[in-house]
ZAKOL-553625 format. One record per residue: x negated, y negated, z of N, C-alpha, C, O in turn; residue in one letter; residue number from 1. Coordinates in pm, whole numbers. Example, Ala and Ser with C-alpha at 12.3 -4.5 7.8 and 13.67 -1.06 7.14 Angstrom:
! ZAKOL-553625
-1319; 569; 780; -1230; 450; 780; -1320; 330; 780; -1424; 332; 846; A; 1;
-1285; 225; 708; -1367; 106; 714; -1290; -3; 787; -1341; -114; 804; S; 2;
! end
This chain:
! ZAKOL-553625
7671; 2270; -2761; 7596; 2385; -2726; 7470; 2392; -2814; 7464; 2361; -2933; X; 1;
7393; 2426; -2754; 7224; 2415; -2827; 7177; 2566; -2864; 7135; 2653; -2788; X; 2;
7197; 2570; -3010; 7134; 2677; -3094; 6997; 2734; -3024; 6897; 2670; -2992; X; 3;
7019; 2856; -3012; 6841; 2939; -2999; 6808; 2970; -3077; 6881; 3022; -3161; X; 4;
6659; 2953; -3095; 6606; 2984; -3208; 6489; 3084; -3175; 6470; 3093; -3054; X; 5;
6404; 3162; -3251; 6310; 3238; -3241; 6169; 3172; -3289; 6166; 3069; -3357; X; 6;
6098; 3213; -3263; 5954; 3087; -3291; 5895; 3185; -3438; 5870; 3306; -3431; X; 7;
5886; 3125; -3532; 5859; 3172; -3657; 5716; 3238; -3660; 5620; 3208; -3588; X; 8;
5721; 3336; -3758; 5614; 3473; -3734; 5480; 3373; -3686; 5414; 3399; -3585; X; 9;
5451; 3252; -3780; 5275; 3242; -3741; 5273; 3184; -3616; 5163; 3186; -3561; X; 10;
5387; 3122; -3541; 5350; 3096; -3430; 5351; 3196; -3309; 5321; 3166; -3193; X; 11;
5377; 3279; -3340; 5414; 3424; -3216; 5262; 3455; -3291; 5186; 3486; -3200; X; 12;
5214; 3458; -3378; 5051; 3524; -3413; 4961; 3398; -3307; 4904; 3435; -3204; X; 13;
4960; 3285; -3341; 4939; 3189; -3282; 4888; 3230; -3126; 4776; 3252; -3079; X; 14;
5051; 3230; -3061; 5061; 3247; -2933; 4977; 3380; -2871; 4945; 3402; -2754; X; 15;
4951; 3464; -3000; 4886; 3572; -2952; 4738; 3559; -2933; 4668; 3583; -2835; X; 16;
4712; 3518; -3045; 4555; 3464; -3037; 4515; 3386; -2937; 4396; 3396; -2908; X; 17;
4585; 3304; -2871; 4584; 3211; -2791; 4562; 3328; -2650; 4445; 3336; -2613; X; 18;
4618; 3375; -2609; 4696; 3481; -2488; 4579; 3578; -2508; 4524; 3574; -2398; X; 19;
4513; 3660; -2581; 4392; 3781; -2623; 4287; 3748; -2552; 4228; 3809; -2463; X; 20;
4253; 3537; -2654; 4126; 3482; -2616; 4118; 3410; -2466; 4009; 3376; -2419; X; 21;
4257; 3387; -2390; 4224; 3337; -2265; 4218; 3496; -2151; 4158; 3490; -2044; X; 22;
4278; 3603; -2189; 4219; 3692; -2108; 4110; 3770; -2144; 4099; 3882; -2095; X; 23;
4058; 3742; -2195; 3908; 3779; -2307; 3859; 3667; -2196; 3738; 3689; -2195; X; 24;
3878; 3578; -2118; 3793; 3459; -2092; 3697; 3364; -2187; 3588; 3317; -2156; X; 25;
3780; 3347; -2329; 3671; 3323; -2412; 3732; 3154; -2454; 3845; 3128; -2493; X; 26;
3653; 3087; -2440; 3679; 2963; -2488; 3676; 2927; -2642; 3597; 2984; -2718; X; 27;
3765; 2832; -2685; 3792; 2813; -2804; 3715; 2813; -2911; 3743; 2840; -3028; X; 28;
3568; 2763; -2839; 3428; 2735; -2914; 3402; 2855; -2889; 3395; 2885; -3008; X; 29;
3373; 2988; -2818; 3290; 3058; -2783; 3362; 3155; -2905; 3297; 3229; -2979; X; 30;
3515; 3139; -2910; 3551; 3280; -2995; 3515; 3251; -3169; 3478; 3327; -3258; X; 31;
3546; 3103; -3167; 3541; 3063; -3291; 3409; 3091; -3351; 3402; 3170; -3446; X; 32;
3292; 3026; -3301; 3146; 3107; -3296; 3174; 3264; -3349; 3170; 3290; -3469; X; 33;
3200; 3357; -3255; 3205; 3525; -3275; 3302; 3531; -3402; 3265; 3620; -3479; X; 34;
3409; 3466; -3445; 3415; 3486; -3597; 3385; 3415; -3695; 3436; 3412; -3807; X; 35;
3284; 3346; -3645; 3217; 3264; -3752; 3295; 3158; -3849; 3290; 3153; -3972; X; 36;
3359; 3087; -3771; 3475; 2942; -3811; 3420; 2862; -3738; 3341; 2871; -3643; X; 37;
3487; 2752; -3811; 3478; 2601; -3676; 3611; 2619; -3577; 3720; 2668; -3607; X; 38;
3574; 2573; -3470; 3659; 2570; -3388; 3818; 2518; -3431; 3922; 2573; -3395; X; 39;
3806; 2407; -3510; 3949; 2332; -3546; 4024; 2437; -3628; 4147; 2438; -3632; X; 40;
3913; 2562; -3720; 4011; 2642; -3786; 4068; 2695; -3658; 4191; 2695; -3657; X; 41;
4003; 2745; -3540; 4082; 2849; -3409; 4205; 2740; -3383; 4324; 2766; -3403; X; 42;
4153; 2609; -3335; 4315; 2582; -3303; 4401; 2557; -3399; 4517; 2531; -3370; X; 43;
4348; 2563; -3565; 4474; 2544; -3626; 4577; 2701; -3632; 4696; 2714; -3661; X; 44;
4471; 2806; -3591; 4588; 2907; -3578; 4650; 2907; -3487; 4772; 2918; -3489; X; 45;
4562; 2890; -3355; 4674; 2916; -3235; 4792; 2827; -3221; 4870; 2836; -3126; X; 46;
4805; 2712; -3350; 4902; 2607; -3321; 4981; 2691; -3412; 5100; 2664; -3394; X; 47;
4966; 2775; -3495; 5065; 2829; -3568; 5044; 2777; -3695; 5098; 2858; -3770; X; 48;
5001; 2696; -3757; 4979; 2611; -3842; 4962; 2701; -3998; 5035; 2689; -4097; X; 49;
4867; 2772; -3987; 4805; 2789; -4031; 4743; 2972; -4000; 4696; 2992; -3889; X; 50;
4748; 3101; -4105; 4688; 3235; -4069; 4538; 3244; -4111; 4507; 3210; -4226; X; 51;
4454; 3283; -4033; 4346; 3315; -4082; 4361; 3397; -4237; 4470; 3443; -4272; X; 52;
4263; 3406; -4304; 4242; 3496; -4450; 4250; 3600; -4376; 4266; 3613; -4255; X; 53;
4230; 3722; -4521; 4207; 3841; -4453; 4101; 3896; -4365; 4104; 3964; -4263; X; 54;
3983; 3833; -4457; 3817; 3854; -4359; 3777; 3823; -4240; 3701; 3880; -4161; X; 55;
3864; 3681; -4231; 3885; 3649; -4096; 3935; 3704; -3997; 3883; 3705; -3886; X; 56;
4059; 3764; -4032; 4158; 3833; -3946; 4102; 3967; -3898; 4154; 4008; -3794; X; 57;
3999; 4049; -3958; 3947; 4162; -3895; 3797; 4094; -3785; 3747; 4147; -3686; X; 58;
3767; 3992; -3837; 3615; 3973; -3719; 3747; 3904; -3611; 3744; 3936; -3492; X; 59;
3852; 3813; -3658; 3896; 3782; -3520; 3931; 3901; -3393; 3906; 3868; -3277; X; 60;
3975; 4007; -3415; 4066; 4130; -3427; 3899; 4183; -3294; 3896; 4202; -3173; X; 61;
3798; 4188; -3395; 3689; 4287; -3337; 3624; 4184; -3222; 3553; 4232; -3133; X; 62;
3645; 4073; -3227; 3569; 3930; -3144; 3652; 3977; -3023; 3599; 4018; -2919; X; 63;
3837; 3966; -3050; 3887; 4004; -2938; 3913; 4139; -2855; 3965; 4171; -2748; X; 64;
3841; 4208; -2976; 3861; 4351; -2882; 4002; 4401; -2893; 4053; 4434; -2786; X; 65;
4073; 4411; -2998; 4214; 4428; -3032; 4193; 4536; -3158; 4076; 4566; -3182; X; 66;
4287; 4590; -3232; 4348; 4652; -3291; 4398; 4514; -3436; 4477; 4421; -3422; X; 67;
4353; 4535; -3505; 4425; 4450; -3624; 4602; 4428; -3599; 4657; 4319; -3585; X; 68;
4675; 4578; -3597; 4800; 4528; -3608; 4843; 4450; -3416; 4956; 4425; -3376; X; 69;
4757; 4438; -3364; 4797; 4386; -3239; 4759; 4225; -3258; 4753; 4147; -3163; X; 70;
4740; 4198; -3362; 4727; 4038; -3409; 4827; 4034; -3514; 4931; 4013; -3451; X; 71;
4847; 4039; -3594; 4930; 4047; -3696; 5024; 4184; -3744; 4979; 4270; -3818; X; 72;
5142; 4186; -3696; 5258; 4265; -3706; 5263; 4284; -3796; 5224; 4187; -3862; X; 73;
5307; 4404; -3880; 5359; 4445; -4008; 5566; 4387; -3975; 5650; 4318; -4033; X; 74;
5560; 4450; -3878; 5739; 4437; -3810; 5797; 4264; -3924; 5746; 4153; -3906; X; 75;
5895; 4290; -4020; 5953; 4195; -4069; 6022; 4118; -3978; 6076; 4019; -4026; X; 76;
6036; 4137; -3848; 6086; 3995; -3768; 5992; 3867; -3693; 6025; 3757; -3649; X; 77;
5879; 3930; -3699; 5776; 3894; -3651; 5787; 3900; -3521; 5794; 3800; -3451; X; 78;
5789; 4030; -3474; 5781; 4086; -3343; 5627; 4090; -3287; 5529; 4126; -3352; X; 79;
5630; 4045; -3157; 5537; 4112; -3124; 5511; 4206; -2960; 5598; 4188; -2874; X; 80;
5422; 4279; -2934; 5467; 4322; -2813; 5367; 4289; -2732; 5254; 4259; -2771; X; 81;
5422; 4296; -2559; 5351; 4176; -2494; 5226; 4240; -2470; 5205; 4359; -2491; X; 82;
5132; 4146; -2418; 4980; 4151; -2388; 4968; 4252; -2279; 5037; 4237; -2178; X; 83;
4865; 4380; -2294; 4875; 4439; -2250; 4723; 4486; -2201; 4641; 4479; -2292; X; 84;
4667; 4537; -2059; 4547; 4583; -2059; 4484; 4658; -2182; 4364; 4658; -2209; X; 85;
4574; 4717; -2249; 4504; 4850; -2341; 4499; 4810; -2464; 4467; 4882; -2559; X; 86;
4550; 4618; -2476; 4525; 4571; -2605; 4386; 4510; -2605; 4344; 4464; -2711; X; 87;
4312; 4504; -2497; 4200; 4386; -2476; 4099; 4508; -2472; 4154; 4592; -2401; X; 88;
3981; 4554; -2513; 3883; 4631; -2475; 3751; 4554; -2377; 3656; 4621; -2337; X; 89;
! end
């Protein structure tokens, strides 16, 4: 029988960033530009790899038109809740 597992906090941040910027319609280069990174830092988050700093994490937040805690959960399980019209401005 095959263990389930839960996908560890930076990759559910990951998956979020990923999910914001494709209904944002914003391409990998276009968002990375609006927070002022190279692109390889954007996919090293959306791979999970890797969290933006803090400085980063608020221009990503305002690039996507989100709420800070709608990128990064305070929730100790690393919850997150799903993508929603009223998270995207």
């Amino acid at each position: 029988m095959r263990k389930q597992t839960t996908s560890p906090p930076h990759v559910a941040i990951g998956e979020r960033i990923r999910e914001l910027r494709a209904a944002k319609g914003l391409s990998r280069g276009a968002l990375a530009a609006k927070v002022h990174v190279h692109v390889s830092s954007l996919s090293i988050w959306e791979a999970g790899t890797r969290l933006p700093r803090e400085d980063q994490r608020a221009r990503l937040a305002r690039a996507l038109g989100c709420e800070l805690s709608a990128l990064f959960p305070s929730h100790t399980d690393g919850t997150l809740a799903p993508v929603t019209a009223s998270l995207i401005n």
